[in-house]
Structures are given as structure tokens and as C-alpha cells.
ZAFIBA-886112 format. One record per residue (C-alpha): residue in three letters; residue number from 1; x, y, z. Coordinates in steps of 0.001 Angstrom, whole numbers. Layout:
N
   rest    nr        px        py        pz
    ALA   NUM         X         Y         Z
...
END
This chain:
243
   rest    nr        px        py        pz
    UNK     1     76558    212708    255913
    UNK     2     72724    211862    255032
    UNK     3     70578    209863    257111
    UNK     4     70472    206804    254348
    UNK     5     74213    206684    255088
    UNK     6     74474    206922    258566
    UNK     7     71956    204481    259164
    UNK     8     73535    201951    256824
    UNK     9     76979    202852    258522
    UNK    10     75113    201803    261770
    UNK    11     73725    198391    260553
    UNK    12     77376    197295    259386
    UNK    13     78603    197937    262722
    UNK    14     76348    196311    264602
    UNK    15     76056    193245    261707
    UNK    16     80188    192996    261436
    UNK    17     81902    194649    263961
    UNK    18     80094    193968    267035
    UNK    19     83017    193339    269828
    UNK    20     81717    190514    272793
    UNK    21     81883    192295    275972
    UNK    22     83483    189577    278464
    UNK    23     81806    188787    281370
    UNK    24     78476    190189    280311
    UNK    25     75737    187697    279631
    UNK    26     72007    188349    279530
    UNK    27     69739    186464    281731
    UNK    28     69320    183283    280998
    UNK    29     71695    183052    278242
    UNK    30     72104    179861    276514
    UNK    31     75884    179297    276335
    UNK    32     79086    181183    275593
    UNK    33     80556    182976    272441
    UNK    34     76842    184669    271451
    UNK    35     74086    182289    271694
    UNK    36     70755    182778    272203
    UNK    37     69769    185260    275078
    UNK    38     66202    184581    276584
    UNK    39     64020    187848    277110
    UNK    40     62680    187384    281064
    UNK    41     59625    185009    280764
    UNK    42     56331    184913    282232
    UNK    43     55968    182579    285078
    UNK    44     54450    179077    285086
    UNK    45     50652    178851    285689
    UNK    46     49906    182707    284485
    UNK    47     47157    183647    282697
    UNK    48     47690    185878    279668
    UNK    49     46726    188799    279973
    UNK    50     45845    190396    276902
    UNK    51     45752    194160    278542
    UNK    52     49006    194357    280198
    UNK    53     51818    195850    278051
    UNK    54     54694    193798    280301
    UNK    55     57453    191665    279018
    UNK    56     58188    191162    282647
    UNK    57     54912    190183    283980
    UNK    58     54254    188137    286868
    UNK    59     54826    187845    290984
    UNK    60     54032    184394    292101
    UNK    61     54691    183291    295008
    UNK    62     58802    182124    294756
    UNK    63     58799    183099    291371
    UNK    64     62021    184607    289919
    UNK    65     60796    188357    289486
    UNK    66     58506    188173    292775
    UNK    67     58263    191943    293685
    UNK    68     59616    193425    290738
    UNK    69     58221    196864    288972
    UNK    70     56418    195761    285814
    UNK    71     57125    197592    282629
    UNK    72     54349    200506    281561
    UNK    73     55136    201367    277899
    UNK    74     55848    204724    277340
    UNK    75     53653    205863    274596
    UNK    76     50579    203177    275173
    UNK    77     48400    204499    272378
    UNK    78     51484    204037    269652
    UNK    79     50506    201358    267054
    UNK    80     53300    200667    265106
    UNK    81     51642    200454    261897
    UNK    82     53381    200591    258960
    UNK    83     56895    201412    260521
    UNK    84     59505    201394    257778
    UNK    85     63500    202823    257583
    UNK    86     66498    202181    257832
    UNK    87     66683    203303    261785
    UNK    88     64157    200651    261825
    UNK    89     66087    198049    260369
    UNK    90     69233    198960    262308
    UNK    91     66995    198619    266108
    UNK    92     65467    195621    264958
    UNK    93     69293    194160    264405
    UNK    94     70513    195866    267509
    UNK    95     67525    194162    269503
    UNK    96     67711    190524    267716
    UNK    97     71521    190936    268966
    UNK    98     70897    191511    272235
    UNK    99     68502    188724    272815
    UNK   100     68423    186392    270244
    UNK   101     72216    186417    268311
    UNK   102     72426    182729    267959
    UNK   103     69000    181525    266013
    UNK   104     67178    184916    265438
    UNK   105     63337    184567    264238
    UNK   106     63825    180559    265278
    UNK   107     65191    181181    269055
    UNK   108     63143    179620    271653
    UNK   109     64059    180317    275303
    UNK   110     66451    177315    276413
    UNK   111     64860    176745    279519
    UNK   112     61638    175373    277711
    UNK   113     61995    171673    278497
    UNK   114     59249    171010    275774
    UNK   115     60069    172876    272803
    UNK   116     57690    173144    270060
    UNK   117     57844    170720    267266
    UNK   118     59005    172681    264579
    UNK   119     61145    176186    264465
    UNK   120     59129    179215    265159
    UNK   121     58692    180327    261691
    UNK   122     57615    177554    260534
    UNK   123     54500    177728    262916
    UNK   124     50971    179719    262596
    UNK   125     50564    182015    265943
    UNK   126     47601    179693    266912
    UNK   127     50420    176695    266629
    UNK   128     52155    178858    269347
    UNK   129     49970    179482    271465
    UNK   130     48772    176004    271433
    UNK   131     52624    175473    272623
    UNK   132     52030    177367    275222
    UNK   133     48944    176027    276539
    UNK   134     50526    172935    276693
    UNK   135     53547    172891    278036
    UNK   136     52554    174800    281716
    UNK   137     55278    175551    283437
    UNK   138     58160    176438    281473
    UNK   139     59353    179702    280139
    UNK   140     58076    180601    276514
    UNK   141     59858    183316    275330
    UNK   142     60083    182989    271424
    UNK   143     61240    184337    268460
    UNK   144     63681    187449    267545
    UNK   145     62773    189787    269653
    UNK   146     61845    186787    272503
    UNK   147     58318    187419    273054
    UNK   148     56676    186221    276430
    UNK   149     52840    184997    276160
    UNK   150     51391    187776    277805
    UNK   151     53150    190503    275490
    UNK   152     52303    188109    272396
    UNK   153     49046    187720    273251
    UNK   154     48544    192131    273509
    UNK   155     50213    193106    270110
    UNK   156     48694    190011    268085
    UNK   157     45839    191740    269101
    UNK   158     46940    195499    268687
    UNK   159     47919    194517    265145
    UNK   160     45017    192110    264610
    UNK   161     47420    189637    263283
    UNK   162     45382    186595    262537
    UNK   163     45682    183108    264340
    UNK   164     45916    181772    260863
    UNK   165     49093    183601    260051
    UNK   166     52894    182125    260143
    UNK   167     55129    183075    262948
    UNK   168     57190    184662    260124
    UNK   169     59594    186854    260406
    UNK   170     57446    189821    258546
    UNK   171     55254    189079    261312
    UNK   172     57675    188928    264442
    UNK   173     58804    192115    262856
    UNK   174     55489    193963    262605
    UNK   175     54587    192888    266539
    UNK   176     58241    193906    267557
    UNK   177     57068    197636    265431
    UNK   178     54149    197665    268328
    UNK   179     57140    197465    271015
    UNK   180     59008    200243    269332
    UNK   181     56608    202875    268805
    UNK   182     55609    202396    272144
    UNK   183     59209    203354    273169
    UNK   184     58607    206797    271097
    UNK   185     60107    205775    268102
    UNK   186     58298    208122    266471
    UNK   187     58751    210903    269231
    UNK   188     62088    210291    268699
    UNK   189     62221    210449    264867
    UNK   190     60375    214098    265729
    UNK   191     63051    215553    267806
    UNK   192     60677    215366    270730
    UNK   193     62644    212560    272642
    UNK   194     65791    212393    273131
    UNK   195     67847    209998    272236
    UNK   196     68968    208854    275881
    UNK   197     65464    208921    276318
    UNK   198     63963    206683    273523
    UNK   199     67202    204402    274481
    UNK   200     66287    204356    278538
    UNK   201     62446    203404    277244
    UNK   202     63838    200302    275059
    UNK   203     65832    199371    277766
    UNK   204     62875    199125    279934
    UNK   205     61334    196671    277629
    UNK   206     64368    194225    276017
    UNK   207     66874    193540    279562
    UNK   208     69107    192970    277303
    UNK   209     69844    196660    276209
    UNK   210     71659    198844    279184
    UNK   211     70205    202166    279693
    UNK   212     72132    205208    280604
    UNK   213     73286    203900    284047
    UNK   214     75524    201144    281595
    UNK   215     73836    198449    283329
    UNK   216     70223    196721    281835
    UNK   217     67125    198393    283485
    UNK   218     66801    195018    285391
    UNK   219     70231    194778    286596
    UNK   220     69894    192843    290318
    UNK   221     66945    190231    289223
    UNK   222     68454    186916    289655
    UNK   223     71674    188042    287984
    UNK   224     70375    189990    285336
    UNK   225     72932    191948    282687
    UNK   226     72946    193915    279191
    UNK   227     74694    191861    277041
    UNK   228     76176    194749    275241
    UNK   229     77592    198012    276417
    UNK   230     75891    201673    276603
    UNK   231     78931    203194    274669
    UNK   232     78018    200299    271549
    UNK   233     74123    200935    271971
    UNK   234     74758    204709    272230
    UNK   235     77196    204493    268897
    UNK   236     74872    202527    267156
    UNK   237     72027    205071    268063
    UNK   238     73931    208201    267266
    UNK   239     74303    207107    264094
    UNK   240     70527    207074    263141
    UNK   241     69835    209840    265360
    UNK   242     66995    212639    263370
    UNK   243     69226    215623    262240
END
């Protein structure tokens, strides 16, 4: 079978025949029967900190990860630029079904009190962070691939994305890119990381994946779960897998 195949085979699973494991909610999730699941958000009163390459930054005092590992990215010096295939495509969907199922490039984390005044993609990233700035306090995570401030803030500036510039979802997609090439996306593309491997490093960035233990890399923080199994995320994979 060629690769165009198998990774189109792999997007109609995941877009059509996804099964709901019971029980199994992501932290933070919004409801039942697939809504929105909220990436783990930076905590109220945090700086952002442009340098750090964490979705999971912060240990306040009483906050909700105090004393948990932050997230180092794998490959650190990985761009993303000018990602394209179909295995692209196909961990985009996997990722946008693990966190944000219900309202994709529009999903705002529910536990914002304040939500911004229009949907996500119809905002410039200056508009966003403005949103941020003023509404201390309250989780942020936003968009698709539910990106926290400080994590916004880094790969707007890896990618030099301009304040000016709509929240699209082109964009959301090309800062997500930074995410996944940090991962070794392309190390993995090479045959020089396995595929467990490139799967453990997404896992470490999107709790919403399980790595090879079946359980998300966060497993234990305040009730934290993959919302989908490692035998799905491991079929899905196989199917785009180099060779």
C-alpha cells in the first residue's frame, strides 16, 4: 500500500470511526459525548514566558500542577517551517480530537469565566493576548490544539507570526507545526525515531494523547486522563508510519 493511501486510510479512521472510550475524559473536559477537552493551562497571575517551551508551565503556591515536571521539547532547535503531508494532516486531526473535538479552531477552555468576545478565529493574535491580559486569573487555553499563553507567546515568536495576523486556522496550524517538529516529526519521517518514540514525545506535550504506558504522560495531576486509547493512537500512527 503507498504512503498517500495509508495516510488517507488513517484520517478516515480517526475522522469517522473514532469509538468513545467510556470512562476516559481529559482534564478538564467540558461535558459528555466529545466536547471540548481543555489542554492543562497556565496558572493565574503568571508571567509569559516567551523562552520556556511548556504547555504545562507553572508551580504557584496551591496551584493545580504545584510540583509537577515541566515539559522540555525534544528536538528544541526544530522550526516547523513549512511542514506539509498527509501524516501531517492526519496528527493535526488526531490532536484537535484529543483536545478540542467539540469546537476545533473556536474552542476556548471552559473554565475561562470571561471568554473573549468573539470566536478565536475571528480574532488577530494581539486581540488574544489582549484577552489574556485582561482577564487574570482564569485558564486561557485556546484554539485547536488548546494553546496556553506561555506556549503561544514562544512559537508566535519562533514563527514570527505577526500581532496583526488572524487567529486563523492556517495560523493555529503553522504554531501547532512548531509543537510537532519539536516532537521529531521529522526524525521520525527519517527512520531515526521510532514511532513509540515520536508518540511518547507528543504525549509529553498534548495530555490528552496516552503514551506507551496507555495512560496520558500526566496521568495522577488532579485527575488527569488520555481521552483516547494507545491501541487507537498507535493504529492511527502505524498507518502513516515512513516505510
Amino acid at each position: 500500500m503507498g504512503f498517500h493511501c495509508r495516510w488517507s486510510s488513517a484520517l478516515l479512521t480517526l475522522m469517522v470511526a473514532w469509538p468513545v472510550q467510556a470512562g476516559v475524559v481529559s482534564l478538564l473536559e467540558q461535558g459528555q459525548m466529545g466536547q471540548d477537552r481543555g489542554a492543562l493551562f497556565a496558572l493565574p497571575g503568571r508571567a509569559v514566558d516567551t523562552a520556556s517551551g511548556s504547555l504545562f508551565i507553572g508551580k504557584a503556591k496551591g496551584g493545580l500542577f504545584e510540583g509537577r515536571p515541566a515539559h522540555v521539547p525534544a528536538f528544541p532547535g526544530a522550526s516547523g517551517a513549512g511542514l506539509r503531508g498527509g501524516d501531517v494532516a492526519v496528527i493535526r486531526q488526531l490532536i484537535g480530537h484529543a483536545e478540542s473535538r467539540r469546537d476545533g479552531y473556536d474552542a476556548v477552555q471552559h473554565g475561562a469565566r470571561v471568554r473573549p468576545p468573539r470566536p478565536p478565529t475571528q480574532m488577530s493574535v494581539a486581540q488574544i493576548f489582549e484577552w489574556i491580559k485582561a482577564t487574570p486569573g482564569q485558564p486561557h487555553a485556546i484554539g485547536k490544539y488548546q494553546f496556553v499563553p506561555q506556549t503561544l507567546a514562544r512559537v508566535v515568536k519562533k514563527t514570527g507570526t505577526r500581532p496583526s495576523e488572524r487567529f486563523s486556522p492556517t495560523v493555529q496550524d503553522r504554531l501547532a507545526d512548531v509543537l510537532l517538529a519539536e516532537a521529531g516529526l521529522q526524525q521520525f519521517r527519517a527512520g531515526k525515531l521510532s514511532r513509540t518514540g515520536f508518540m511518547n514525545n507528543l504525549a509529553k506535550i498534548w495530555a490528552g494523547l496516552p503514551n506507551s504506558s496507555g495512560k496520558s504522560h500526566y496521568d495522577g495531576y488532579a485527575g488527569n486522563k488520555a481521552s483516547i486509547t494507545w491501541a487507537r493512537f498507535d493504529a492511527v500512527m502505524a498507518q502513516i508510519a515512513p516505510g
